[in-house]
C-alpha positions as CSV (number, residue, x, y, z in Angstrom):
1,X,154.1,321.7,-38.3
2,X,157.6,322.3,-36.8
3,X,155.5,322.0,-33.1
4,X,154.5,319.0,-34.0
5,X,157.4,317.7,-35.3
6,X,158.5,319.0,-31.8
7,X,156.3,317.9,-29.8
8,X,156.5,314.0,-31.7
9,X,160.7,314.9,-31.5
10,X,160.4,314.9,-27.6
11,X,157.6,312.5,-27.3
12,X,160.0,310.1,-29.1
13,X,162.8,311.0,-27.3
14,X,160.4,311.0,-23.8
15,X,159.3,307.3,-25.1
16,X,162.5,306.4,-25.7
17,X,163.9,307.5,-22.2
18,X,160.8,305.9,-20.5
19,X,161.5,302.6,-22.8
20,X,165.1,302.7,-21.5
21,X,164.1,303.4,-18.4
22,X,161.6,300.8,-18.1
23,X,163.6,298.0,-19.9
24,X,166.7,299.1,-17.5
25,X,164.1,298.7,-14.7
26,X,162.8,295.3,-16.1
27,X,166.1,294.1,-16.7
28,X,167.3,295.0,-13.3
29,X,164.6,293.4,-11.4
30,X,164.9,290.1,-13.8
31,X,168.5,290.3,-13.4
32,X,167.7,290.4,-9.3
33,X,165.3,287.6,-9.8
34,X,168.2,285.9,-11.6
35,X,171.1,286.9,-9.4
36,X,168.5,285.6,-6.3
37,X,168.0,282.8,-7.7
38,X,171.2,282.0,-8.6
39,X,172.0,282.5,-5.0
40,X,169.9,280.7,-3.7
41,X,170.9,277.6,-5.8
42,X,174.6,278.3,-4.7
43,X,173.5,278.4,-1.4
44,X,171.6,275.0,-1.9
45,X,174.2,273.8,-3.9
46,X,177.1,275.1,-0.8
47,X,174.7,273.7,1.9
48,X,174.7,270.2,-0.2
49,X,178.5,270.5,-0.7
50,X,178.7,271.3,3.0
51,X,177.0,268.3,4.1
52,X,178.4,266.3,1.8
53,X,181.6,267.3,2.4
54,X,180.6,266.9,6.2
55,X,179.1,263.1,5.7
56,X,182.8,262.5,3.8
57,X,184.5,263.6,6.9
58,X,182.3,261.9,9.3
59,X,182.7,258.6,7.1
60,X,186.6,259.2,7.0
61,X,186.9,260.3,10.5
62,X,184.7,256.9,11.6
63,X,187.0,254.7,9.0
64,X,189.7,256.3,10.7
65,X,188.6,256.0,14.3
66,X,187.6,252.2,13.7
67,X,191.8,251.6,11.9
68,X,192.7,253.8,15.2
69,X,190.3,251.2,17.3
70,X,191.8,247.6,15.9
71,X,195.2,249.3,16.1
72,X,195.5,250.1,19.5
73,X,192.9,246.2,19.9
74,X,196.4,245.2,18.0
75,X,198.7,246.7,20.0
76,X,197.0,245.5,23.4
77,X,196.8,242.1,22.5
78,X,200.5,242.2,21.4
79,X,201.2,244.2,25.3
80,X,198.8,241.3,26.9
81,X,200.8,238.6,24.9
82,X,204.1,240.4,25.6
83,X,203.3,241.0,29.5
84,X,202.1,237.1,29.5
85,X,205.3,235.7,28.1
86,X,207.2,238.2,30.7
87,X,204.7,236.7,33.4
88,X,206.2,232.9,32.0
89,X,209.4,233.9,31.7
90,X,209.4,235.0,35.3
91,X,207.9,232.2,36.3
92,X,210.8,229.8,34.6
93,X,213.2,231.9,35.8
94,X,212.0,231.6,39.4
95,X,211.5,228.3,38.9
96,X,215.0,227.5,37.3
97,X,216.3,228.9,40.6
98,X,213.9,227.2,42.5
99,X,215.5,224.2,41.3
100,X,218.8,225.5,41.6
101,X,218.2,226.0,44.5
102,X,217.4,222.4,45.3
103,X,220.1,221.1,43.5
104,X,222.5,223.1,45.4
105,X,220.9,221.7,48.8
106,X,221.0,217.9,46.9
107,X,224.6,218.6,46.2
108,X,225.3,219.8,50.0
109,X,222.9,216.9,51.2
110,X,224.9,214.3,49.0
111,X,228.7,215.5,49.7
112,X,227.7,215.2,54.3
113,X,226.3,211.6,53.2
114,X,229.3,210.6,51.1
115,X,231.4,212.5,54.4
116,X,229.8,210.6,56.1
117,X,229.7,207.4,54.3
118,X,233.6,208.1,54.0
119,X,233.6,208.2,57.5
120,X,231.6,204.7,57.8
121,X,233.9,203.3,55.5
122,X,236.9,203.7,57.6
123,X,235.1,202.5,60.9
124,X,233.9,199.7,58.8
125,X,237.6,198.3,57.5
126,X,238.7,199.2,61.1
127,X,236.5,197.2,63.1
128,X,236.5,194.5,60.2
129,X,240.6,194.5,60.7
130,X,240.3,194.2,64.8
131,X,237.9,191.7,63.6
132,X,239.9,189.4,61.1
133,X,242.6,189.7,64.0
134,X,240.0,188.7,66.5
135,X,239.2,185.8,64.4
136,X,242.9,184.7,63.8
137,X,243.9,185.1,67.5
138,X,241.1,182.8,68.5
139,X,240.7,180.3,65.8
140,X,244.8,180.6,65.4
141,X,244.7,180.6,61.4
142,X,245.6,182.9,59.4
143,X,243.6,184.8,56.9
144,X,245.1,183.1,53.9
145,X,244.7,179.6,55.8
146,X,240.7,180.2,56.4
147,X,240.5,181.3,52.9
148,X,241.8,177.7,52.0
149,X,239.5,176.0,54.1
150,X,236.6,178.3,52.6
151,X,237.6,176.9,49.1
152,X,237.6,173.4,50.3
153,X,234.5,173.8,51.7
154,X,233.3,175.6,48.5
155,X,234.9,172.9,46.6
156,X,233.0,169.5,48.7
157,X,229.7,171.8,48.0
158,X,230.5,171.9,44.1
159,X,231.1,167.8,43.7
160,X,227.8,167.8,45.9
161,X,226.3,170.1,43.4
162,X,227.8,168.0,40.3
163,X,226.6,164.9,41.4
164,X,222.8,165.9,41.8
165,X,223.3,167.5,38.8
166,X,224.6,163.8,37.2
167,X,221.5,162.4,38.7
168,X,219.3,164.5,37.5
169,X,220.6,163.9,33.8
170,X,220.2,160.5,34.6
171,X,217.3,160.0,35.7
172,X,215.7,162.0,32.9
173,X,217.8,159.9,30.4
174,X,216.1,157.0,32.4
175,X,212.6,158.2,31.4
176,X,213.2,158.9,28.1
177,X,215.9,155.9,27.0
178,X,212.9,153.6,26.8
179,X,211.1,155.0,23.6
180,X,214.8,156.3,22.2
181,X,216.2,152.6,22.8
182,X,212.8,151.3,20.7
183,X,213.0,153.9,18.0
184,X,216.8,152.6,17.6
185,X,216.2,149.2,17.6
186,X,213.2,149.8,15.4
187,X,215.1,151.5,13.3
188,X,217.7,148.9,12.7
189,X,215.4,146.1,12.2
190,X,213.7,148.0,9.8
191,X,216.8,149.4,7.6
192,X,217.7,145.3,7.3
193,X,214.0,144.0,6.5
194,X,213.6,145.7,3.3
195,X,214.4,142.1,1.5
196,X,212.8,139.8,4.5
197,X,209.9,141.9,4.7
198,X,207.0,139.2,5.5
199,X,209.3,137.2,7.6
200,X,210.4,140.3,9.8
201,X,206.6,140.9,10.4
202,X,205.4,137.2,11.7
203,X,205.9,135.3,14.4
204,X,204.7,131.9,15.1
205,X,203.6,131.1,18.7
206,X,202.9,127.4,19.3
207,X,200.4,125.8,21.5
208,X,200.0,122.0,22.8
209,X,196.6,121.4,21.2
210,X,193.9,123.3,19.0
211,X,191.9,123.1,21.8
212,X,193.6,126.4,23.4
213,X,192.9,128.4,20.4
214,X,189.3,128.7,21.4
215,X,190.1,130.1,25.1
216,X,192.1,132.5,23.4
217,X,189.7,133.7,20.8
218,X,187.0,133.7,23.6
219,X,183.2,134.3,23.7
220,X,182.4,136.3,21.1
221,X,186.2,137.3,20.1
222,X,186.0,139.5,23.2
223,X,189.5,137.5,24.1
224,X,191.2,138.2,21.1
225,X,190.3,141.5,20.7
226,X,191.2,142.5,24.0
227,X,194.8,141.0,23.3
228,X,195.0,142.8,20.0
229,X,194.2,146.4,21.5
230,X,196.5,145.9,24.6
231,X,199.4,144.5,22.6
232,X,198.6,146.4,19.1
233,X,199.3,142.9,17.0
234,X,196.9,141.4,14.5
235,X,196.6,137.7,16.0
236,X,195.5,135.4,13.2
237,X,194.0,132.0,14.2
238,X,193.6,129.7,11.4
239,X,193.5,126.3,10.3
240,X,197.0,125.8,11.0
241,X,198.0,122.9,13.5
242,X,199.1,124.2,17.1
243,X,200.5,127.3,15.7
244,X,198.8,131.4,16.1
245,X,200.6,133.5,13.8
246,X,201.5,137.1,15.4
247,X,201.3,139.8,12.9
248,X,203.2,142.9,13.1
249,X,206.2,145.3,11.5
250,X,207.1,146.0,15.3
251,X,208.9,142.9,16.1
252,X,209.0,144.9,19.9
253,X,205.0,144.4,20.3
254,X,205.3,141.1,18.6
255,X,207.8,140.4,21.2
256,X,205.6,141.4,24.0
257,X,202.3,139.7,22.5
258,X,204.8,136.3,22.3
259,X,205.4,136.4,26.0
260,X,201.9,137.7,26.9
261,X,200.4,134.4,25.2
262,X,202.7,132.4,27.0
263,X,202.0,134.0,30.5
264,X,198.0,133.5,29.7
265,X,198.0,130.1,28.5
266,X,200.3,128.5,31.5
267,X,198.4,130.3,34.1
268,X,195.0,129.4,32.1
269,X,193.5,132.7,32.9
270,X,192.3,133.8,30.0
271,X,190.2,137.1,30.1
272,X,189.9,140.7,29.2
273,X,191.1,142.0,32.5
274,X,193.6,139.8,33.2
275,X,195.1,140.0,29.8
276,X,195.6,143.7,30.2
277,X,197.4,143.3,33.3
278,X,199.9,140.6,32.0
279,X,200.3,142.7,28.9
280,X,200.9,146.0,30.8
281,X,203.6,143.9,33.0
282,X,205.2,141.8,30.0
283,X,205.6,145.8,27.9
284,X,207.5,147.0,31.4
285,X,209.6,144.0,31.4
286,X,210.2,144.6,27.5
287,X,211.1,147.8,28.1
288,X,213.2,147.6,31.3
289,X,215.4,144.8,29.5
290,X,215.6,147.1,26.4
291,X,216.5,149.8,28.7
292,X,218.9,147.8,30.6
293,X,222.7,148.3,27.9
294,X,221.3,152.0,27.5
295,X,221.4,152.8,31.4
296,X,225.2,150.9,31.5
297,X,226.0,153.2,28.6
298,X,224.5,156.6,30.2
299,X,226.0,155.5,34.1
300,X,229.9,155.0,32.2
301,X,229.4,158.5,30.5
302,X,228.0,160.0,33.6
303,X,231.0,158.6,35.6
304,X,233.6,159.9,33.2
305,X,231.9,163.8,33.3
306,X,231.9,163.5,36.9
307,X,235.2,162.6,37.2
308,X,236.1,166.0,34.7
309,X,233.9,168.1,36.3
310,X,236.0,167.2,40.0
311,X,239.0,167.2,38.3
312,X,238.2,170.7,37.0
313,X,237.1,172.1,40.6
314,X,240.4,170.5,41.6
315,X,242.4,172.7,38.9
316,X,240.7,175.3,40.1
């Protein structure tokens, strides 16, 4: 009994060390399974870390390189634009003395020609002085006596002067005192013939017999009409016995139509042309002796700003 309590003593105790051995050995080789394992994933995981680690430096060394690139692309271009504005500024600067250059040459240039102008100067006034003495000792005057005869001469040339000048201004006045002379008298008739009116604007021309008024009317009016577009004057022919009544505010062209008539009907020509030409040479008759008190007037004003003007040169 004790035996077997023995012998199942140390078998326990035998199972019990194998157990423990065995479990030890189990637990061992699953804790170098682990521990493998667990190395291996820390080597994965370093590897991983590694390369990542790596790909950050790469990335940070590229981002780095590239800022290094467009620095030193900065710096360059500000070097290119530095050694270009150096290159300009040289360029001015050789240029400025370039110039200076110049100028200093103008100056020296300038200062010989004004020497020498200075020089021509003096040869000048001293051949004009033998001159002037030349002139006196032949002509036997003196300077101040030929400047008198040079102002004479210069005064006759100034009356010459004057006078065209007069007869310019009067011949213009000429041309143009005709129509002024009408618009005057024109004027005047008209600033009294506010109360005679109808009489101011008639005139009666008389004729030996009725017979005349049909030469002046003409075939078919053409007679008439011609007179009344020449002489701008209604001509009335009527009933009334040896009598044609002119009709117009302008006693001028009533004037002129009066003396036409008169001209027609004693030379007993009576026909378109020829009544334009005796109306064209009655108006320039008209006007001439219109003209006439007006030219009197302009040649006593012209006189008297002659006389001014020479008496003025003579002051002078």
């Amino acid at each position: 009994m004790i035996a077997i309590i023995a012998t199942a003593i140390a078998c326990f105790v035998v199972g019990g060390i194998l157990s423990y051995v065995l479990f030890r050995y189990v637990l061992k080789s699953k804790y170098d399974s682990v521990l493998k394992d667990a190395e291996t994933e820390a080597e994965v995981i370093k590897k991983n870390k590694l390369l990542e680690v790596k790909e950050k430096f790469l990335n940070k060394k590229a981002d780095l390189e590239k800022e290094v690139a467009q620095r030193n692309q900065k710096i360059q271009q500000a070097e290119n634009k530095l050694k270009q504005r150096e290159l300009v500024l040289n360029q001015r600067q050789e240029e400025i003395q370039r110039k200076k250059m110049e100028a200093e040459a103008v100056k020296e240039n300038l200062e010989a020609q004004l020497s020498i102008v200075d020089k021509k100067k003096e040869e000048l006034e001293h051949m004009q002085r033998q001159e002037i003495e030349k002139l006196e000792a032949i002509s036997g005057l003196s300077a101040e006596e030929a400047k008198e005869r040079m102002v004479e001469s210069l005064k006759e040339e100034a009356k010459t002067q004057a006078q065209s000048y007069i007869n310019d201004i009067m011949d213009d006045a000429k041309l143009t005192a005709s129509k002024e002379a009408k618009r005057i008298v024109i004027q005047s008739i008209q600033r009294v013939a506010t109360e005679t009116a109808i009489e101011n604007s008639v005139t009666v021309f008389h004729i030996e017999s009725d017979e005349i008024k049909g030469r002046i009317i003409g075939r078919e009016g053409r007679n008439i009409r011609a007179l009344e577009a020449a002489t701008g004057v209604e001509i009335v022919v009527d009933d009334t016995p040896e009598a044609i009544v002119l009709s117009a505010f302008d006693p001028v062209r009533r004037e002129i139509a009066r003396l036409a008539l008169h001209q027609l009907v004693t030379d007993g020509r009576i026909h378109p042309a020829r009544i334009e030409e005796v109306v064209a040479k009655v108006r320039k008759q008209v006007e001439e002796e219109i003209i006439e008190p007006v030219n009197a007037l302009l040649s006593t004003w012209a006189s008297t700003v002659c006389i001014r003007n020479l008496s003025a040169l003579s002051v002078r």
